[in-house]
FIKEPA-586329 format. One record per atom (N, C-alpha, C): atom name; x, y, z. Coordinates in Angstrom, 3 decimals, padded with zeros to 6 digits. Example, Ala and Ser with C-alpha at 12.3 -4.5 7.8 and 13.67 -1.06 7.14 Angstrom:
BEGIN
   atom       east      north         up
      N    013.190   -005.690    007.800
     CA    012.300   -004.500    007.800
      C    013.200   -003.300    007.800
      N    012.850   -002.250    007.080
     CA    013.670   -001.060    007.140
      C    012.900    000.030    007.870
This chain:
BEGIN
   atom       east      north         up
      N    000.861   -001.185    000.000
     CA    000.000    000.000    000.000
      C    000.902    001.241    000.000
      N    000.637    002.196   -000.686
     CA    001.673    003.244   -000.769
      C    000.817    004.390   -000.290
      N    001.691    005.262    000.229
     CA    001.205    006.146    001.600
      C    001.064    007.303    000.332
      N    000.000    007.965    001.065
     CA   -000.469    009.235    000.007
      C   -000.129    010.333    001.336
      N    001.129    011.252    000.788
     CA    001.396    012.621    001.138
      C    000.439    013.869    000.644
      N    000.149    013.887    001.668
     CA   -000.946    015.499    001.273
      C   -000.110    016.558    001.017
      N   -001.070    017.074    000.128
     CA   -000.464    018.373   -000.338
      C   -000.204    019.691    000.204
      N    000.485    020.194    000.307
     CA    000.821    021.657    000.756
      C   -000.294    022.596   -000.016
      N   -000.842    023.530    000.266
     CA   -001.599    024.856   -000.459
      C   -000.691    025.726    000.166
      N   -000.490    026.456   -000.550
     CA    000.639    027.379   -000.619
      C   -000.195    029.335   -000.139
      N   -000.600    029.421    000.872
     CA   -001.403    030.485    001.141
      C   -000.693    031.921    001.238
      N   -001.358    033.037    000.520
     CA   -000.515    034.056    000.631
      C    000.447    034.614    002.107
      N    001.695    035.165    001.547
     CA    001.953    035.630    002.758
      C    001.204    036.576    003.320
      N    001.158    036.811    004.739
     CA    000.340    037.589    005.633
      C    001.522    038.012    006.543
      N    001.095    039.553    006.104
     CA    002.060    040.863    007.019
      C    001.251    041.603    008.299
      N    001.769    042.262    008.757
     CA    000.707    043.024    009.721
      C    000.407    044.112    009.016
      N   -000.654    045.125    009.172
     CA   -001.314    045.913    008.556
      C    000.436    047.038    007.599
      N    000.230    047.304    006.358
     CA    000.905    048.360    006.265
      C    000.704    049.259    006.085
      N   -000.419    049.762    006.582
     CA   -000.880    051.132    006.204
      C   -001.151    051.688    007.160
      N   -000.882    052.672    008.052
     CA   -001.267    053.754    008.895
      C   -002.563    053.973    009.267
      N   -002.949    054.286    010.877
     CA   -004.380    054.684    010.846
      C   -005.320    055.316    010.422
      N   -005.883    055.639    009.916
     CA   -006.647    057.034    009.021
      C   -007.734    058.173    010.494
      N   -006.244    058.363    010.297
     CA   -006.865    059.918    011.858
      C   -006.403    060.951    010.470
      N   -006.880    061.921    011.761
     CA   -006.795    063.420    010.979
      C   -004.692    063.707    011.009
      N   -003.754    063.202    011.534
     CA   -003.205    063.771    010.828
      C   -002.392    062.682    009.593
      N   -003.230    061.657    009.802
     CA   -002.769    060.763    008.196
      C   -003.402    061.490    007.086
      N   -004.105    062.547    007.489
     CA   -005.340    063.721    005.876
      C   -004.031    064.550    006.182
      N   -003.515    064.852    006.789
     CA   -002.207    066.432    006.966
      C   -001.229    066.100    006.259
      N   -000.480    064.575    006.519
     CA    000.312    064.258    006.323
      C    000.555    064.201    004.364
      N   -000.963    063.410    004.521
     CA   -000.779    062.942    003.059
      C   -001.102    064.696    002.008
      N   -001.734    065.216    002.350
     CA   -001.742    066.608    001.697
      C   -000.207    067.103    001.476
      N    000.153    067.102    002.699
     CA    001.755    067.920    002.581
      C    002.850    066.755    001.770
      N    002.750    065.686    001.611
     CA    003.194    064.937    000.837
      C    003.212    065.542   -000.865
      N    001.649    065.562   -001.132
     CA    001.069    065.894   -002.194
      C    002.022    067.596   -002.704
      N    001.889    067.915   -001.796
     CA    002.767    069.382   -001.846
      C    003.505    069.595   -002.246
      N    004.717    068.339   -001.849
     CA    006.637    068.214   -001.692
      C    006.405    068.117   -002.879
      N    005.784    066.854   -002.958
     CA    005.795    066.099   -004.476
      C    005.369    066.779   -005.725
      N    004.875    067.770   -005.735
     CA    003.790    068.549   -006.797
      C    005.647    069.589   -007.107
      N    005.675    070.045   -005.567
     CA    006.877    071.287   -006.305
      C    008.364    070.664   -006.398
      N    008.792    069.317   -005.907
     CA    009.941    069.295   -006.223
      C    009.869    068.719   -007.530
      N    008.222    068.210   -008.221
     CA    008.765    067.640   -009.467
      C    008.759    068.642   -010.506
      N    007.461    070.253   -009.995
     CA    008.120    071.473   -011.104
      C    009.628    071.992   -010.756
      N    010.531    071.787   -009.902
     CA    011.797    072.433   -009.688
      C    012.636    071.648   -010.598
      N    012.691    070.276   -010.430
     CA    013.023    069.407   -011.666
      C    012.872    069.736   -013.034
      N    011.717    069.674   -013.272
     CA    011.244    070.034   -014.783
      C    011.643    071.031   -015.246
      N    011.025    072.585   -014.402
     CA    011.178    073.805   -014.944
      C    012.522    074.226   -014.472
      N    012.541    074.149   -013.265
     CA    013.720    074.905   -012.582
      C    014.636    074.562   -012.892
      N    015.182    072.865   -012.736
     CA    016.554    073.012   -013.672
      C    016.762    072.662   -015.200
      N    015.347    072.312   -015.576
     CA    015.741    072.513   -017.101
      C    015.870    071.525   -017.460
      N    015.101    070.119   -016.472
     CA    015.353    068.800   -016.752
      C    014.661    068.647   -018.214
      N    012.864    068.920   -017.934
     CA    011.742    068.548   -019.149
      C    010.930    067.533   -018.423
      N    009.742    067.110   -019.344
     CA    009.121    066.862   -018.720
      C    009.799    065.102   -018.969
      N    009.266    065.063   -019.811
     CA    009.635    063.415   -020.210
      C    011.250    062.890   -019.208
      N    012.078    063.582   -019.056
     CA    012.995    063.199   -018.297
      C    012.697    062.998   -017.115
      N    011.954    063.959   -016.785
     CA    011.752    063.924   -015.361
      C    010.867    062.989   -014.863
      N    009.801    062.398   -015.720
     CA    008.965    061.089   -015.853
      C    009.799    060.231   -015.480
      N    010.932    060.027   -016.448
     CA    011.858    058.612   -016.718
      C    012.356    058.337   -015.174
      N    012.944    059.680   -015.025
     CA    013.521    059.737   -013.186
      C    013.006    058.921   -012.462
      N    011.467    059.891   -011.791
     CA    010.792    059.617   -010.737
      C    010.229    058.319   -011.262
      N    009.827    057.522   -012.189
     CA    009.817    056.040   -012.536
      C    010.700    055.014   -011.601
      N    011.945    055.515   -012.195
     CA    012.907    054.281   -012.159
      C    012.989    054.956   -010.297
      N    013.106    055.957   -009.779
     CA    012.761    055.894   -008.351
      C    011.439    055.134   -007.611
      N    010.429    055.422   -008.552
     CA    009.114    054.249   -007.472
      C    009.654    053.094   -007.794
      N    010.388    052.522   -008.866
     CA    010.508    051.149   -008.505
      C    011.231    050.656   -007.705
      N    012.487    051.413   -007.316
     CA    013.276    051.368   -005.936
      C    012.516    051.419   -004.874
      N    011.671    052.560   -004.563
     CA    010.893    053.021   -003.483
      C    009.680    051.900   -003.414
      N    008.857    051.769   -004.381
     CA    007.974    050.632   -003.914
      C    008.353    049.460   -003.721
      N    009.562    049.114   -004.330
     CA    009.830    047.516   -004.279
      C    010.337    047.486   -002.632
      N    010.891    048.762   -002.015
     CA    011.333    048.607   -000.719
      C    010.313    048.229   -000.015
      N    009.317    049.115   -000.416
     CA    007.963    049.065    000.511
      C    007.183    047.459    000.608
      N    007.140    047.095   -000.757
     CA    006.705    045.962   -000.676
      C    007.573    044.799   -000.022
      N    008.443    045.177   -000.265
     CA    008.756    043.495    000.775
      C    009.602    044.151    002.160
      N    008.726    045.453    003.046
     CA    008.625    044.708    004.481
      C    007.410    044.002    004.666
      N    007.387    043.734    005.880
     CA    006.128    043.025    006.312
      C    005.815    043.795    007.422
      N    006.295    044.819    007.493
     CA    005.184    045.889    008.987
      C    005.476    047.183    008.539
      N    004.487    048.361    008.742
     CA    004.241    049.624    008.716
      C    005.548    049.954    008.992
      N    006.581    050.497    007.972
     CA    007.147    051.842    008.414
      C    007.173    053.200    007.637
      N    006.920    054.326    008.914
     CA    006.760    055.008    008.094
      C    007.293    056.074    007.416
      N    008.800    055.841    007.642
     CA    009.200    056.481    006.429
      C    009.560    056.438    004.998
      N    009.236    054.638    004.962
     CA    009.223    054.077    003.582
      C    008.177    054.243    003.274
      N    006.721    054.298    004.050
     CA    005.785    054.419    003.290
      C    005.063    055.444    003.134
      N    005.394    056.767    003.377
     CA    005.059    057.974    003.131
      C    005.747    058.511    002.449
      N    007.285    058.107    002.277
     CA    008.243    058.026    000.897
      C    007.653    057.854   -000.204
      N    007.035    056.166   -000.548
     CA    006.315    056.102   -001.510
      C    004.834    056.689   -001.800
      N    004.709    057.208   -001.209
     CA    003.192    058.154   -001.242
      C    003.891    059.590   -001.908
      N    004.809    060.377   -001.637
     CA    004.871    061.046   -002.189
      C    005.711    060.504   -003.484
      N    006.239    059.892   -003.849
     CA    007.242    059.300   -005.285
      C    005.723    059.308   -005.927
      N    004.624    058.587   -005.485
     CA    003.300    057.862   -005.975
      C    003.043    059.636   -006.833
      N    002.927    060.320   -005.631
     CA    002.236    061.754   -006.160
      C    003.174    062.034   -007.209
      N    003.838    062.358   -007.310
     CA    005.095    063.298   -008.343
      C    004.934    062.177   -009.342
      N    004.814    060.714   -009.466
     CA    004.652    059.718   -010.929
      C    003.309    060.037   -011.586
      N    001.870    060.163   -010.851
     CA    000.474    060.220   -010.835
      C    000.949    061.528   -011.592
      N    001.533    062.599   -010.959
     CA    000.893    063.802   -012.098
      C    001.956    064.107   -013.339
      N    003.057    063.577   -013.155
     CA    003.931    063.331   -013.863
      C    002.871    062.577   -015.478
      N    002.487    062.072   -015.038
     CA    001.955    061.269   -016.228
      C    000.771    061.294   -016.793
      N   -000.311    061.962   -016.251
     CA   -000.635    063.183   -016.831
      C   -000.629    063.885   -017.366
      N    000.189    065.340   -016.708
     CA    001.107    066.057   -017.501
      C    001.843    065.837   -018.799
      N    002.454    064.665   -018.888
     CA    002.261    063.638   -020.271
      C    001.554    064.460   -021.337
      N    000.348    063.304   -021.070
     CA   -000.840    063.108   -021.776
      C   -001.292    064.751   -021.795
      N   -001.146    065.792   -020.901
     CA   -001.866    066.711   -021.767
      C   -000.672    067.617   -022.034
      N    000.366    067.743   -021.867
     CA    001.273    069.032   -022.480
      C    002.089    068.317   -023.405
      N    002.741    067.202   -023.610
     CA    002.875    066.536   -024.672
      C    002.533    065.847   -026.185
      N    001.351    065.163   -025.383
     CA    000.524    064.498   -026.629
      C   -000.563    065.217   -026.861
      N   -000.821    066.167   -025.954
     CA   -001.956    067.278   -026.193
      C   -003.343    066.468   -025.764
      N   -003.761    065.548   -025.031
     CA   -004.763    064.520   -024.899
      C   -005.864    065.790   -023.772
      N   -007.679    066.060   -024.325
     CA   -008.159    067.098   -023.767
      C   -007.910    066.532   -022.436
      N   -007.974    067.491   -021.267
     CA   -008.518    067.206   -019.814
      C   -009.765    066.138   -019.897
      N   -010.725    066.668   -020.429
     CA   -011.567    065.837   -020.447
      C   -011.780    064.325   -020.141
      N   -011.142    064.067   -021.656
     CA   -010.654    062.488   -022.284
      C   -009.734    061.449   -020.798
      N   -008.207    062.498   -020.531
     CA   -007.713    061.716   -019.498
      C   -008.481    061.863   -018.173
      N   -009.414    062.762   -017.700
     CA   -010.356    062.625   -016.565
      C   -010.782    061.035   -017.031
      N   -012.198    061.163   -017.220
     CA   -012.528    059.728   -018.228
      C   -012.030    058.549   -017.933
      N   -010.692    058.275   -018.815
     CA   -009.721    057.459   -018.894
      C   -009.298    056.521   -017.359
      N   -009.014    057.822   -016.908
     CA   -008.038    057.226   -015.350
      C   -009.329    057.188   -014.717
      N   -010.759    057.262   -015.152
     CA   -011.809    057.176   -013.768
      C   -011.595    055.789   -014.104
      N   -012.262    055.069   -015.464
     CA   -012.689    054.007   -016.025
      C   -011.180    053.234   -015.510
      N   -010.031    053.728   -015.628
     CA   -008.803    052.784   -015.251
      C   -009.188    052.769   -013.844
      N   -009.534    053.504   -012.701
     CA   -009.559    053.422   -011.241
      C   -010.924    052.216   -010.895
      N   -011.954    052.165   -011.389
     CA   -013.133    051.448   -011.457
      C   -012.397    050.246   -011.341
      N   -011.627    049.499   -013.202
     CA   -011.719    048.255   -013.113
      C   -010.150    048.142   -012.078
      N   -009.332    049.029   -011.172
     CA   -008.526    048.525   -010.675
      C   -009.334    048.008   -008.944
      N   -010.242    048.944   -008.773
     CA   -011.241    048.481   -007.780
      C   -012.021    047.032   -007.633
      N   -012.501    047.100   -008.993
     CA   -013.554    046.193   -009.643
      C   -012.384    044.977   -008.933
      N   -011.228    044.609   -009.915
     CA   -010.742    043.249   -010.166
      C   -010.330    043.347   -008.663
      N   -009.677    044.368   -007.692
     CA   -008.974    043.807   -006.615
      C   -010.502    043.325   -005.455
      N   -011.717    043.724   -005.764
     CA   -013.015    043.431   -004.974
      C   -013.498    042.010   -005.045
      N   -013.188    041.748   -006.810
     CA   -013.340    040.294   -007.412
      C   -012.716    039.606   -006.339
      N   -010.987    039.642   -006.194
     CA   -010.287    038.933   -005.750
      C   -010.315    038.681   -004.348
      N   -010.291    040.046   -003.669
     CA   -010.358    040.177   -002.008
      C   -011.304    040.258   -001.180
      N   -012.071    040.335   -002.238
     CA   -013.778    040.446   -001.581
      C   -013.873    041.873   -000.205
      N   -012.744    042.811   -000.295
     CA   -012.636    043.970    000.442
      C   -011.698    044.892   -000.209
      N   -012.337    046.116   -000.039
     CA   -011.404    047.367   -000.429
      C   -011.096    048.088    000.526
      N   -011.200    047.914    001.846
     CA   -010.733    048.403    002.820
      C   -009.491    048.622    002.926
      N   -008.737    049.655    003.713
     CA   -007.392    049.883    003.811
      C   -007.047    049.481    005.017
      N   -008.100    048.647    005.567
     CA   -007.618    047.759    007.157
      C   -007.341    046.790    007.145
      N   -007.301    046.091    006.123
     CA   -007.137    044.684    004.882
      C   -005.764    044.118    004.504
      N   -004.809    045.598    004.626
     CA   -004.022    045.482    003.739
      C   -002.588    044.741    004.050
      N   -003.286    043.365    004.728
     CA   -002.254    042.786    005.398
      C   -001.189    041.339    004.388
      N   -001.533    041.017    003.103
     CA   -000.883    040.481    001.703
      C   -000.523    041.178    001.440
      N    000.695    040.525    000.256
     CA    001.279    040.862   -000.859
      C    000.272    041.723   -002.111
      N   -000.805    040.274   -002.423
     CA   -001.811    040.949   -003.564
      C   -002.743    041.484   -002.981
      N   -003.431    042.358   -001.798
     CA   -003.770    043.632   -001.269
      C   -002.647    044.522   -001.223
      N   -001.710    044.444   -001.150
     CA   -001.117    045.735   -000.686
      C   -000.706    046.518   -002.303
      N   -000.422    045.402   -003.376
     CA    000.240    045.574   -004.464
      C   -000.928    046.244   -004.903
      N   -002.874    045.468   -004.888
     CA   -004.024    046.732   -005.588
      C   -004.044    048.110   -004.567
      N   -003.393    048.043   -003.316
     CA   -003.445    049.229   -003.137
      C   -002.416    050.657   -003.485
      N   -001.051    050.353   -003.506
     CA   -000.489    051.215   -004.206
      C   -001.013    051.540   -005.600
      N   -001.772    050.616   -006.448
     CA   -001.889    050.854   -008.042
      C   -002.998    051.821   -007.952
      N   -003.850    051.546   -006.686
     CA   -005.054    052.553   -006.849
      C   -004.654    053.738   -006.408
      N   -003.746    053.978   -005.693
     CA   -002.937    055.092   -005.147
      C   -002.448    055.531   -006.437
      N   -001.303    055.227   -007.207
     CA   -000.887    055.684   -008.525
      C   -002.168    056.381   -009.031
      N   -003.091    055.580   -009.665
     CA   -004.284    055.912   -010.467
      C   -004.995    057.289   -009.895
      N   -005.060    057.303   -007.943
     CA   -005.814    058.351   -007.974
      C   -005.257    059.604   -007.958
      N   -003.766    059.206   -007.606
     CA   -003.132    060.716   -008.016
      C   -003.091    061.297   -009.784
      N   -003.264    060.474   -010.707
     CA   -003.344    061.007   -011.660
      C   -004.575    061.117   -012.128
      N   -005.529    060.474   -011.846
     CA   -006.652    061.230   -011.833
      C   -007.080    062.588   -010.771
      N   -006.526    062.559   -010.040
     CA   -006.886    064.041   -008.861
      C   -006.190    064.719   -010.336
      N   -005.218    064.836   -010.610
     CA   -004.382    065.518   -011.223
      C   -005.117    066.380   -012.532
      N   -005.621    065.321   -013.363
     CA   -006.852    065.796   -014.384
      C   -007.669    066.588   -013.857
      N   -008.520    066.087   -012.989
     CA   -009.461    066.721   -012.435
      C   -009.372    068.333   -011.896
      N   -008.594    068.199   -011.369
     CA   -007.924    069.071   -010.851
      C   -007.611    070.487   -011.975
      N   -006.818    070.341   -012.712
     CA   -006.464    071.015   -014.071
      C   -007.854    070.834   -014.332
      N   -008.422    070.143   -014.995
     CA   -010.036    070.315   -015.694
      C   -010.547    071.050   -015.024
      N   -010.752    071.530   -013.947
     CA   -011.133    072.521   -012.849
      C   -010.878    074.014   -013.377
      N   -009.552    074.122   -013.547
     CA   -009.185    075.050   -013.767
      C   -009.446    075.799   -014.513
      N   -009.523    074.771   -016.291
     CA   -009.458    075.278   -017.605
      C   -010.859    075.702   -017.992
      N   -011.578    074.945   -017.007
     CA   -013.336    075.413   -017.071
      C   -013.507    076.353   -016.333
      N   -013.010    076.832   -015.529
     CA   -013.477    077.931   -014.416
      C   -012.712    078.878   -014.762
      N   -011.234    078.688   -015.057
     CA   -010.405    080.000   -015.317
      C   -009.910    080.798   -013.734
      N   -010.486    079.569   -012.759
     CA   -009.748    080.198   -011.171
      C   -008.331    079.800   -010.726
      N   -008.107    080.733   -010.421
     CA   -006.467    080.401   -009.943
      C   -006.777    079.955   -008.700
      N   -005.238    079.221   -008.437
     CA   -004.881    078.488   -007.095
      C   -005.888    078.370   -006.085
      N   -005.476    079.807   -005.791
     CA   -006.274    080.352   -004.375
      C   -007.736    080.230   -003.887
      N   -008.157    080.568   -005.492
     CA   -009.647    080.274   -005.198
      C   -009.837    078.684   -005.417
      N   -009.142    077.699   -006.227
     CA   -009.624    076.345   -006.649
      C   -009.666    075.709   -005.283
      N   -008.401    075.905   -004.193
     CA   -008.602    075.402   -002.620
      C   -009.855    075.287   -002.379
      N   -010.667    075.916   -002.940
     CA   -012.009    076.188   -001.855
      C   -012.873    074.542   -002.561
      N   -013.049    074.362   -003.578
     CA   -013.526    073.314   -004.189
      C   -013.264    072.311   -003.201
      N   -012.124    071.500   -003.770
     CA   -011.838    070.021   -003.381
      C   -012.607    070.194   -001.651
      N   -011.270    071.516   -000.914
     CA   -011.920    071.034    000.413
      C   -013.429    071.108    000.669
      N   -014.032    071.990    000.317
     CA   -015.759    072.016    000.642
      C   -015.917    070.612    000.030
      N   -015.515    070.001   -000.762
     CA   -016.147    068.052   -001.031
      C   -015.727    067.196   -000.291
      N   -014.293    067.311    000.351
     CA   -013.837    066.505    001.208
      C   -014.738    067.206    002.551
      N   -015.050    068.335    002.773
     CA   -016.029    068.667    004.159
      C   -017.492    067.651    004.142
      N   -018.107    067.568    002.610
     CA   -019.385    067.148    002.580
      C   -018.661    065.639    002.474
      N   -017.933    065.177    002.186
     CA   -017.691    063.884    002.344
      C   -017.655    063.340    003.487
      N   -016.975    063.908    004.690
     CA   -016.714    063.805    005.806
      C   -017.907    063.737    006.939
      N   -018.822    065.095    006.174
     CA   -020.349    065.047    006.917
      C   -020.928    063.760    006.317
      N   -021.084    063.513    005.316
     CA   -021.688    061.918    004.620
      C   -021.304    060.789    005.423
      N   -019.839    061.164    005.640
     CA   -019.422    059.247    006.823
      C   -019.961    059.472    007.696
      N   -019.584    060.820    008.138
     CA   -020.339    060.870    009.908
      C   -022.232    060.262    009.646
      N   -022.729    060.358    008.422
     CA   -024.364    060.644    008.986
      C   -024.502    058.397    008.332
      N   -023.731    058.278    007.579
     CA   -023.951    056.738    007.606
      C   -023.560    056.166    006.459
      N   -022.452    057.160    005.433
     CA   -022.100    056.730    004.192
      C   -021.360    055.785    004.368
      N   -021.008    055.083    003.423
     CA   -019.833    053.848    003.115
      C   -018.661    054.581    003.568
      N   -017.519    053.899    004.467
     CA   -016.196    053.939    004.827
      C   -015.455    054.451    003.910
      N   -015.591    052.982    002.806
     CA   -014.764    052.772    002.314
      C   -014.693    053.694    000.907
      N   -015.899    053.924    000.643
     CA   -016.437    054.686   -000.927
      C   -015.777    056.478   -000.066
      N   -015.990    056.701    000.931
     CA   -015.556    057.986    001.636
      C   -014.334    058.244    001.286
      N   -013.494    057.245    002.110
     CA   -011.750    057.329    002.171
      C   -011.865    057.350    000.812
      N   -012.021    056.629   -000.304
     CA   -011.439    056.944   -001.540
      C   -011.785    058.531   -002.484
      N   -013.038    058.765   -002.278
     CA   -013.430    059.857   -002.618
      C   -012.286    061.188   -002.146
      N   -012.112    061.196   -000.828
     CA   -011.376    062.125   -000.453
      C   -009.967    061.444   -000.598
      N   -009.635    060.601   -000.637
     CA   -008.050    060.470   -001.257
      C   -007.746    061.133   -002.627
      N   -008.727    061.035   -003.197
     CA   -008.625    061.547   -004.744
      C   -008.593    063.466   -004.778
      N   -009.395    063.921   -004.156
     CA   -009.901    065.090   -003.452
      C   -008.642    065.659   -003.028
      N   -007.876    064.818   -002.041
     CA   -006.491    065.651   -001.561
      C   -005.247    066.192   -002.596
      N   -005.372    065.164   -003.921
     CA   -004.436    065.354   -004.611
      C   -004.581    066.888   -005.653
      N   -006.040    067.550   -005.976
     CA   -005.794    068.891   -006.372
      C   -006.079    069.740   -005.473
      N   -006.531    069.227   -004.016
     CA   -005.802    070.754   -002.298
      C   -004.874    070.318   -002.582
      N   -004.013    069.758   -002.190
     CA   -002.015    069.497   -002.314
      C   -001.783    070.354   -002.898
      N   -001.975    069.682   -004.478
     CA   -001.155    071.010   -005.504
      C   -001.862    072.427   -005.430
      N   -002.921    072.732   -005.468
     CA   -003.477    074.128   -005.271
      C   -003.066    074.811   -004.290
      N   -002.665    074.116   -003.103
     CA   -002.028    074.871   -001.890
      C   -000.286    074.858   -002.189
């Protein structure tokens, strides 16, 4: 009689959470991120005369250093991972910027584009994880759909953001007032019984044109 060895299932690795609590100053933090990242990538571009496309190529080949660090710890730290939050911001509008001062692509079109790209990156990681929560984010393949949706929503804030502009014709000062009055009514919406999770993303997206406008 020959002995039957059971099989191994090979189950994802499991990290402890890597993502930070979502208090009020993880909204400070990540704004002023959005900030660094918005002006050290025009000081690059404009200021020393890099361009844009170079300066793409750069901050690229830096998130893949920076995220690949991030991805293989297995616990919250946070200066790798607010590192890659801002690399995330400066690639997100970086590429963008692309698409409309380069290839000339309307605001419009890449609004659009990166919503329909943010949907099915939601869609497939919901398929898979059956949660989009950022309290979740204790795998490899959670943590990996959550940076991509991070990428995606900074370059969509980014459109949006500019599309804001080119329709209204308001500078800086006044566009502040937008995003935050939506992230205020967003905030009143969780408090009275909205979705968590549909909230946090709404205003993640929201922070990325306050950042740059401020």
């Amino acid at each position: 009689m020959t002995k039957t060895v059971p099989t191994r299932t090979r189950s994802p690795r499991v990290t402890l959470s890597k993502v930070p609590e979502v208090t009020i100053w993880f909204w400070i933090i990540k704004i002023l991120c959005t900030t660094v990242g918005e002006s050290f990538a025009d000081w690059i571009n404009m200021g020393l005369g890099v361009g844009l496309n170079v300066t793409a190529v750069i901050f690229t080949v830096v998130l893949v250093v920076v995220l690949g660090t991030q991805l293989a710890l297995k616990r919250y730290v946070p200066t790798v991972y607010w590192l890659t939050v801002v690399v995330l911001s400066v690639a997100g509008t970086l590429y963008t910027d692309i698409l409309t001062d380069a290839l000339a692509v309307p605001l419009a079109l890449s609004t659009t584009v990166f919503a329909v790209v943010l949907a099915a990156v939601f869609g497939i990681w919901y398929a898979r994880e059956r949660t989009l929560s950022i309290h979740s984010i204790v795998t490899l393949p959670r943590e990996s759909f959550y940076w991509l949706a991070v990428l995606v929503t900074f370059a969509l804030g980014t459109a949006i953001g500019d599309w804001t502009l080119q329709l209204t014709g308001w500078g800086p000062g006044i566009s502040v007032l937008l995003p935050a009055g939506l992230i205020v009514a967003i905030v009143a919406g969780w408090r009275l019984g909205a979705n968590a999770v549909l909230s946090f993303w709404l205003a993640y997206i929201l922070t990325r044109p306050l950042g740059a406008n401020l």
